[in-house]
N, C-alpha and C positions, 0 to 999 in steps of 0.2 A: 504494500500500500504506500503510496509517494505522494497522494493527491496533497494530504495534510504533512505532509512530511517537511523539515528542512533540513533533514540530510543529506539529500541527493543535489548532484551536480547535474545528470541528466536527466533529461525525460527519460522514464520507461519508453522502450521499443517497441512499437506496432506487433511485433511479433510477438512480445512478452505479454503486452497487454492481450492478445488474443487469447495465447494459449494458460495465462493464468484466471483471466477472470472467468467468474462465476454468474453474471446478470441471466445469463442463457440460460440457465436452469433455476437459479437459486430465487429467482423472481419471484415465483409460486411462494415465496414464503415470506411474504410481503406483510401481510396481515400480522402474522406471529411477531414481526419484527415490529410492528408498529405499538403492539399489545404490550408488547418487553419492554419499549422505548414509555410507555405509558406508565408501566408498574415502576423501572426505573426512575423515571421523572418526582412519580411521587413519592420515592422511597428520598431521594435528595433534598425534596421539601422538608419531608415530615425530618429529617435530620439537620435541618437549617444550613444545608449547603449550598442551596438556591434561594431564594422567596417566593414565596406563595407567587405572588404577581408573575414571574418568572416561570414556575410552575403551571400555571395556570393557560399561560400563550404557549408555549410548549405543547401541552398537551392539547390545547382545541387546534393548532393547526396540523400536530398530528393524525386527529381526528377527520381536519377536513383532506390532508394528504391520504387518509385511507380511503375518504370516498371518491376523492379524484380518481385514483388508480382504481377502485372497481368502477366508474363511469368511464375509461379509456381516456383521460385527459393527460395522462403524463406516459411519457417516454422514454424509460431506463437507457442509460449510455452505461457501454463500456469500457467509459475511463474512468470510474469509477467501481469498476471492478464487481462489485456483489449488492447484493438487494439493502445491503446496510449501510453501507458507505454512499449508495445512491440516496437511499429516504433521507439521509444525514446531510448531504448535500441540497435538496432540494429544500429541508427543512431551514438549513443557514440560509439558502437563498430566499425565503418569503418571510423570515425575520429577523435577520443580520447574528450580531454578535449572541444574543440570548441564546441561538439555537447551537451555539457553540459548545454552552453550558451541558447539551443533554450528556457525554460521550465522557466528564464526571466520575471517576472512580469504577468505569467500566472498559471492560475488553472487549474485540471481535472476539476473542476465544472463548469469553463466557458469554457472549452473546446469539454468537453462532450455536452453540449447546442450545442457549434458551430455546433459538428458534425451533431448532430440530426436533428438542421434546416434546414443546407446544404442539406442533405438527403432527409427531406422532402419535400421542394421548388421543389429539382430534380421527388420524386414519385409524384407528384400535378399533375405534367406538366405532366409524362407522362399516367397520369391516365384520364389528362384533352385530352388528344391528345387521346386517346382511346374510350371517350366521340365523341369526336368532327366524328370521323371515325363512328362509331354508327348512328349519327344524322345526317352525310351524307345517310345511306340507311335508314332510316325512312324517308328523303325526297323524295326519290327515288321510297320509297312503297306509299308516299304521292300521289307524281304523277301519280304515274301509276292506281294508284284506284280510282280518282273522281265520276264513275260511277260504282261503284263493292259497291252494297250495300247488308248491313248485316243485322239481326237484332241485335240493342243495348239492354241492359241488366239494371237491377236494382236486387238488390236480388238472382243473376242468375236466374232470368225468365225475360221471352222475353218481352220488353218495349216498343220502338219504333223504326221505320227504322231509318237507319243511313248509310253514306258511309262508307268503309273500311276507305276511307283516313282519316275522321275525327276519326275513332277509335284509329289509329295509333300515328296520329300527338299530339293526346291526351298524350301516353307515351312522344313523343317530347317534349313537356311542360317539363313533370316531368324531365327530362334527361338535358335540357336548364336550369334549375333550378338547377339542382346538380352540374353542369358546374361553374353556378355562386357559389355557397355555399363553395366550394374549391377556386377558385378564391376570394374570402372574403377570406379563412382563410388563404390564400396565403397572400393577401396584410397584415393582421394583424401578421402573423408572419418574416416578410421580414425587422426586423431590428437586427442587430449582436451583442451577448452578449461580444462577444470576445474584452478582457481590467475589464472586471467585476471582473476579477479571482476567489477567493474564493467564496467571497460576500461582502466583500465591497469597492472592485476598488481596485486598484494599483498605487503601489508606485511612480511607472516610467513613463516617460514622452513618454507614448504612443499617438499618434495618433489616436484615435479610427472610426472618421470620414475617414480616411485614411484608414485603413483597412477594414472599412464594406464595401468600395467602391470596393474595391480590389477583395472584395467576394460576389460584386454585391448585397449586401444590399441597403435598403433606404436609411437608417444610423443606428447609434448604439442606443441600447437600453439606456433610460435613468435612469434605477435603478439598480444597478445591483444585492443589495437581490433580487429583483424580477426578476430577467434574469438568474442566476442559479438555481432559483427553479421554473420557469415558465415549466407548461410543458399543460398549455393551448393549445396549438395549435397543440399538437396531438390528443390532447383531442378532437380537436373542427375540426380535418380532419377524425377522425374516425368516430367523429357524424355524418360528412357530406357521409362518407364512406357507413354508417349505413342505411342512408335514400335512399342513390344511391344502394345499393346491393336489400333495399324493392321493389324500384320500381322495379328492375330485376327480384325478386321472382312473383310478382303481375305479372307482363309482362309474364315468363317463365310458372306461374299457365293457364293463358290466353292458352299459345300453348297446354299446357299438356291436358286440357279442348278439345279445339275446333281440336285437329289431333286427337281428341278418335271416336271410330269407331259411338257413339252416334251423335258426332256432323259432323267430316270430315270437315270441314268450311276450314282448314290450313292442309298441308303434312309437315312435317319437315323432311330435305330429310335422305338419308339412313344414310351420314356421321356424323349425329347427333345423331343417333341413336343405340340403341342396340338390339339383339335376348333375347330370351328366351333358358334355359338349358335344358326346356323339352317339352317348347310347340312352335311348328316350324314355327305356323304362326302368333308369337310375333311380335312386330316392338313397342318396349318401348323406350318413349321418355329420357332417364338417363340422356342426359346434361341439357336440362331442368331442370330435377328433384334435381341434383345436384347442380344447381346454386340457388335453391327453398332449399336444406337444408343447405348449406354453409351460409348463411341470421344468424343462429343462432352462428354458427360461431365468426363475425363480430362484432353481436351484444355482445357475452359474452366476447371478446375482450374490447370493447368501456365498459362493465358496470366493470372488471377488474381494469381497469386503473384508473379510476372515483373512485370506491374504495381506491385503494391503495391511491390516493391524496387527497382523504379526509380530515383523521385525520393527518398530517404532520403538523410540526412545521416548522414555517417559515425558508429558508434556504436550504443548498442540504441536503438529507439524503439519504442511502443508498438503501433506499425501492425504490427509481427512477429509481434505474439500472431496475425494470421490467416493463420500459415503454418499455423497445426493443423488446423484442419478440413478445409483442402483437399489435405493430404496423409494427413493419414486415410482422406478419403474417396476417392483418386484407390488408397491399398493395400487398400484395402478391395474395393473394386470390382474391381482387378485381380485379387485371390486368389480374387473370386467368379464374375468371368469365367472365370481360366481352370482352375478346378476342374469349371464344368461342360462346358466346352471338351473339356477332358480327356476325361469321359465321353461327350459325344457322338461322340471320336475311337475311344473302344473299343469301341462298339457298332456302329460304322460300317459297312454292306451294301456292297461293291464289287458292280455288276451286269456283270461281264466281256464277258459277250454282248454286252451292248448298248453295252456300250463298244467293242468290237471291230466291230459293225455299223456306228455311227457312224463309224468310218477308215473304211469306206468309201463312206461320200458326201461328196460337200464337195469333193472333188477333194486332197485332200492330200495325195495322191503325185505331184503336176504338180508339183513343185524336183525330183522325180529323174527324173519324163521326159524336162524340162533337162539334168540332171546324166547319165544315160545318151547323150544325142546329144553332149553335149561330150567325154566319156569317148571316143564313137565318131570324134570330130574335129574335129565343126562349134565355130566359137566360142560361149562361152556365150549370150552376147546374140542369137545368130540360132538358138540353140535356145531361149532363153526366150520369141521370139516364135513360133515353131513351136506349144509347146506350148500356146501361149496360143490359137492358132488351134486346136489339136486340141480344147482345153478347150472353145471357144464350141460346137463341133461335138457334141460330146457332149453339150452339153445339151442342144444343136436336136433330137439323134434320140435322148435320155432314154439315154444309154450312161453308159459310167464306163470310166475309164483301163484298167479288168481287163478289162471285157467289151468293148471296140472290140478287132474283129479284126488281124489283120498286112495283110491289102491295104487296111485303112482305114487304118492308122499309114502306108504306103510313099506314099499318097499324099500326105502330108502331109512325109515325105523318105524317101528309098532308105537312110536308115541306121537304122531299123529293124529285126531281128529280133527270133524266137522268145523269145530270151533276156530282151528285156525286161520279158517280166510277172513273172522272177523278182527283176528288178530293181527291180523298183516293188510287189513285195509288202509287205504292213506289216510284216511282222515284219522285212525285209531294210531297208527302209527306215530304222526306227529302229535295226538295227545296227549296220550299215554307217556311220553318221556319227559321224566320228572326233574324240574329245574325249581329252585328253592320252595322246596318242597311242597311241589301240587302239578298240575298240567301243564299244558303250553299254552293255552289259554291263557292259565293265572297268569305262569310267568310270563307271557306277549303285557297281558293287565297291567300286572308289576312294571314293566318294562315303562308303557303309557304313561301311567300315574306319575314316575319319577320324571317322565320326561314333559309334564305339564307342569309341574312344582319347579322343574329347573329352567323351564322357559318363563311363568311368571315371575321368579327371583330375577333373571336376564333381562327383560323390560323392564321391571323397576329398577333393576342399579343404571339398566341407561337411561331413563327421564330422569335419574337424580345426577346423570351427570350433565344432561344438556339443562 
């Protein structure tokens, strides 16, 4: 920075000025910058390093510089390098000397932090609120499916029966879990650097508890080498970015799979969809597909940044200025995944029949053919080999576990009866196996239940923050 400098004998070079500054990106973060320069101002008041009076012009042109820049009335230059040094600039410009005063016992180092966290506390929430909208229709597909059964998958070959609901509620987990993992790195990064300055605090009798209040912090950081050069906690929301965009690929691989003409299980409807440029009776799933390759995206983002803060020496350095673009672009991405995510989940065709046709081929009711002979006495291991023999058998003569009659089962063992076809029905099947202790009903219920308790707590802590 040289604007305010009088160290320098030259100008910075065209070329410097290009490849150092920040206004190209760091723009966006205009607002946060204005809110810091706000909390600051009043923090030098209330500490009698300015005047009220002072204080007061300060901040209302502040106010009116933020609503220029959202009505498009001012024009960031890149001779002033970054969105701070420009607002700082334009501020001395429309009130001389005063505005000279805001910059006061403050750093870009602990300024730029401010801006960042402001920032991100702001994309948390609304990335968590995009969450939260999500896990409202996964509850929604919860419900509506209790008796829409599929078969369940290991290896992608067909395992056991299962309801849709418990398939679904299954991503629910994972989504409930990345909800929290932002919320962690929400509450770890929710204390204010701002009073750190450089890096080792300030001269003046700031307030610091006073202004993190002002900016909705817990309180202020208490190191402040480590509050200008922390940059943990973009670090540690991209992780969690990282893990939430997996589950979406995983989830998106699922539709991509089960709407192909092989399975048909799911329609993903037309607005999700794209044609073919030369084959006419294409219907490609591309948002899907696209939220399945943006994942790598996100991830070379998060391994970026993690590099770059490696090797640093303690303290700010100026490799930090390339935490912005890749955490822009890792919230960016993510709000645009999963906003259309979203839509493709509300528009979603459950094809029931043919999910229900499907249990029954594949053999997936051969664990309770098992499970019925051991019920009946035999140990399980000499019914799992039984059944395995019935299995190979059924496919030599094209049957299936329902249509092999009772003197084809007795010769396979004498513990056999009538009863077992109602035992090895799909609907029995997926009942019957007991998950905290009762059906798969209860436990789909249980499942529900917690998952309306942790969506209303989710609403409420975001109306308490906005």
């Amino acid at each position: 920075m040289q604007y305010f400098s009088g160290r320098f004998k030259e100008k910075a070079d065209k070329l410097i000025l290009d490849f150092h500054s920040s206004i190209g990106f760091d723009q966006r973060l205009y607002k946060y910058d204005i809110l810091g320069s706000i909390a600051h101002v009043k923090g030098l008041a209330k500490g009698n390093i300015i005047s009220q009076e002072e204080k007061n012009l300060i901040e209302k042109t502040l106010i009116k510089i933020l609503d220029d820049i959202e009505n498009g009335k001012i024009e960031f230059s890149i001779a002033y390098e970054d969105i701070h040094m420009n607002i700082e600039k334009i501020l001395i410009d429309r009130i001389g000397d005063v505005g000279k005063k805001l910059h006061t016992g403050r750093s870009r180092n602990d300024q730029v932090a401010l801006d960042m966290k402001l920032f991100a506390k702001d994309e948390v929430k609304i990335i968590q609120s995009f969450l939260i909208e999500l896990l409202d229709e996964i509850k929604i597909l919860g419900e509506e499916n209790l008796k829409t059964y599929m078969p369940g998958f290991t290896h992608l070959q067909k395992a056991q029966p299962i309801s849709f609901s418990h398939y679904v509620l299954a991503y629910g987990e994972m989504f409930k879990r990345d909800f929290l993992r932002l919320e962690n790195a929400f509450e770890l990064m929710n204390y204010s650097p701002l009073g750190s300055a450089a890096l080792g605090g300030t001269t003046y009798a700031i307030d610091r508890e006073y202004t993190a209040s002002l900016l909705g912090f817990k309180r202020p950081t208490l190191n402040s080498l480590d509050s200008v050069s922390d940059r943990d906690y973009l670090i540690e929301i991209m992780s969690s970015l990282s893990i939430l965009i997996m589950h979406l690929s995983k989830f998106s691989e699922d539709l991509i799979i089960y709407s192909s003409n092989e399975f048909n299980y799911i329609e993903i409807s037309d607005g999700f969809s794209t044609g073919s440029s030369i084959m006419p009776q294409k219907k490609n799933p591309d948002a899907a597909e696209l939220i399945r390759g943006k994942t790598g995206r996100i991830y070379g983002n998060l391994m970026g940044l993690l590099t770059t803060m490696k090797g640093l020496p303690l303290g700010y350095n100026k490799d930090m200025q390339e935490d912005k673009e890749a955490f822009f672009d890792s919230v960016d991405t993510i709000k645009g995944c999963l906003k259309v995510f979203i839509g493709m989940v509300k528009t979603l065709k459950i094809n029931k029949d043919i999910l229900l046709l499907a249990c029954k081929e594949g053999f997936i009711n051969a664990t309770d053919v098992a499970d019925y002979l051991t019920i009946k006495g035999l140990s399980f291991r000499d019914a799992y080999k039984i059944t395995g023999e019935i299995v190979k058998y059924s496919i030599e003569n094209k049957l299936t576990l329902d249509t092999l009659s009772i003197p084809e089962y007795k010769k396979f063992s004498p513990y056999f009866f009538e009863d077992v076809y109602k035992y090895i029905s799909i609907e029995n099947c997926v009942e019957k196996r007991l998950s905290f202790g009762g059906t798969a009903s209860k436990n789909i219920k249980i499942q529900l239940d917690e998952l309306t308790l942790f969506l209303k707590r989710a609403k409420e802590n975001l109306l308490n923050y906005i």
